[in-house]
C-alpha positions in Angstrom: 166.6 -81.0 68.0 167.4 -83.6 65.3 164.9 -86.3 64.8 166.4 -89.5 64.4 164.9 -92.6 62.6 166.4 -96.4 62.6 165.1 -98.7 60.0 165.5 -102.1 60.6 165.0 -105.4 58.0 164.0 -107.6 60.3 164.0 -111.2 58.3 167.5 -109.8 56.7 168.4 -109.2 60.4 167.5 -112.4 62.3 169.3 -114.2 59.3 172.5 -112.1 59.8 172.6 -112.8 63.1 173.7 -116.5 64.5 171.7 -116.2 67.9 168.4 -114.9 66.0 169.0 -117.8 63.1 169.6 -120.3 65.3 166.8 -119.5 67.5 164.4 -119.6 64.3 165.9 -122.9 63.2 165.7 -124.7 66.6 162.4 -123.1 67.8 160.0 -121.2 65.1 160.2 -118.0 63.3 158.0 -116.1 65.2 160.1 -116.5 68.8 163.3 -115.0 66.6 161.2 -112.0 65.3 159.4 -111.8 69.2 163.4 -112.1 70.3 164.4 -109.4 68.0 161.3 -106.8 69.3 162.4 -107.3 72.6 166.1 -106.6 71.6 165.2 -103.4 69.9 162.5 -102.3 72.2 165.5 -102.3 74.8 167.7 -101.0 72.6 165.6 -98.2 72.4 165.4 -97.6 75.8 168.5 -96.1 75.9 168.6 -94.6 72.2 166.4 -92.1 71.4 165.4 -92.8 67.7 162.0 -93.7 66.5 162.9 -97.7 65.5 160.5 -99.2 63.0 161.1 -102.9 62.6 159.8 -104.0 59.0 159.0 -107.3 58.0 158.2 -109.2 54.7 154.8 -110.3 54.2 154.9 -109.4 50.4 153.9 -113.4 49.6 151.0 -113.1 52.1 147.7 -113.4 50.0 145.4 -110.7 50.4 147.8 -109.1 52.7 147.2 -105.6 53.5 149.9 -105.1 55.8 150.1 -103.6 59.4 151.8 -101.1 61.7 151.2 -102.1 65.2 153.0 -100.5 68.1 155.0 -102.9 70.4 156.1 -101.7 73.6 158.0 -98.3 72.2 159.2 -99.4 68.5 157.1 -99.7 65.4 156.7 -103.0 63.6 155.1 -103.2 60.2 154.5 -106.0 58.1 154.4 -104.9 54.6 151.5 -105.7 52.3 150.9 -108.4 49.8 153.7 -107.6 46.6 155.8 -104.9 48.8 159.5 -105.8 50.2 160.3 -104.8 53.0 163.3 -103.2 51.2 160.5 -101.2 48.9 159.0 -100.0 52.3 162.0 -98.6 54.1 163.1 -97.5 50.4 159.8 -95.6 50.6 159.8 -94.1 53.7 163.3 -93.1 53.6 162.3 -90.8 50.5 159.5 -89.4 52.6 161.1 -88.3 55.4 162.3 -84.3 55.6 165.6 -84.4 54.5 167.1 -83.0 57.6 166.4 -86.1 59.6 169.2 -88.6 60.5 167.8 -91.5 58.9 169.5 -94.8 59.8 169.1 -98.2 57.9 170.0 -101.7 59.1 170.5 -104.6 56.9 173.0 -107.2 55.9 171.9 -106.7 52.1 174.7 -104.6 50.2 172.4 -103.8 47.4 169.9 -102.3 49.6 172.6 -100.3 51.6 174.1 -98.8 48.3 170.2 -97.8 47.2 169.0 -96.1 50.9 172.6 -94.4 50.9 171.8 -92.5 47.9 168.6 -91.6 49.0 170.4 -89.8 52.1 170.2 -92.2 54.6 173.2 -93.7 56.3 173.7 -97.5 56.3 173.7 -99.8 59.0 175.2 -103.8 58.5 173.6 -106.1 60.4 176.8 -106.5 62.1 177.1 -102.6 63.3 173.2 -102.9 64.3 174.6 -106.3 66.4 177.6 -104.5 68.2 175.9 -101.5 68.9 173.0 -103.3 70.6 175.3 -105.2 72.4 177.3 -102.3 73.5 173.8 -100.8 75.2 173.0 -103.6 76.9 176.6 -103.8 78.3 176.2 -100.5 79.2 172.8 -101.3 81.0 174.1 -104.2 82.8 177.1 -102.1 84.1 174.6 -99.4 85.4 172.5 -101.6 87.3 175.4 -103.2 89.1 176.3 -100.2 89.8 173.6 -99.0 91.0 171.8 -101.8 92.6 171.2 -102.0 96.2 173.8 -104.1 98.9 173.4 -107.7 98.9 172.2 -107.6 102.4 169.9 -104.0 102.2 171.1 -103.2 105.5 170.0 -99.9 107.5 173.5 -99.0 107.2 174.5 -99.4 103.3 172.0 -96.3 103.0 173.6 -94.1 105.5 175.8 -91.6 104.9 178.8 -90.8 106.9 178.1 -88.9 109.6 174.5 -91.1 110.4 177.0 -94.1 110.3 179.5 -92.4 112.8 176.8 -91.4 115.3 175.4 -95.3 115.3 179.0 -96.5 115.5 179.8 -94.1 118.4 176.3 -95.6 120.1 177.3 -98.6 119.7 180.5 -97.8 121.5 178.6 -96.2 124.7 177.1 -99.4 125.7 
């Protein structure tokens, strides 16, 4: 089985996308990158790619960066003088070559450099549509699947059970 692996740019990502920008511009920066873990983290619910979230913290003094785990996707914060493009850029050239290695970001330069190094790339925009296609997809199988309105003895009866209660009914 192939092991796939989704780099995401998150800063490049929540400025690419209007809902993420404007939820950083009205609100804080931290509630668009929470906002954009809980998108992925859901997104990767259904996917089965290892997602690692990457953020900038390259003008953080004395960072040393982080990985933390958060719910089922990775999120690092990079360390004091990396981009997060230098990161993914890093770990794309250390992972086995036969791994489907996915990167998402709206910058073109970045795209062109991880697509020589093997990896496919991702716009911000693809990344958008596809997670909004899974959670269309999630909605749709929940209605589907959810129980009657009323969770009444009979929506969980099959035919012949409901027959036999209709005919009793009958008989009184």
């Amino acid at each position: 089985m192939q092991e796939d692996f989704l780099l995401v740019d998150g800063y490049n990502i929540i400025h690419a996308w209007d809902e993420l920008r404007e939820l950083m511009e009205e609100v804080s920066l931290e509630s668009a990158r929470q906002k954009l873990m809980d998108i992925l983290s859901n997104y990767k619910g259904v996917k089965k790619a290892t997602i690692i979230l990457v953020f900038d913290a390259y003008l953080v003094k004395g960072s040393a960066g982080s990985q933390t785990k958060y719910n089922n996707i990775y999120v690092v914060y990079t360390k004091e003088a990396e981009t997060a493009d230098h990161y993914i850029e890093r770990v794309v050239t250390a992972l086995p070559k036969h791994y489907r290695v996915r990167v998402a970001t709206a910058d073109g330069l970045e795209q062109v450099i991880v697509l020589g190094q093997g990896a496919i790339r991702m716009s911000a925009r693809e990344l958008h549509r596809e997670v909004h296609a899974v959670e269309q997809q999630l909605r749709e199988q929940y209605i589907e699947n959810r129980p009657a309105k009323n969770n009444m003895l009979a929506d969980h009866l099959d035919e012949e059970a409901l027959a036999w209660l209709e005919d009793l009914r009958r008989k009184k």
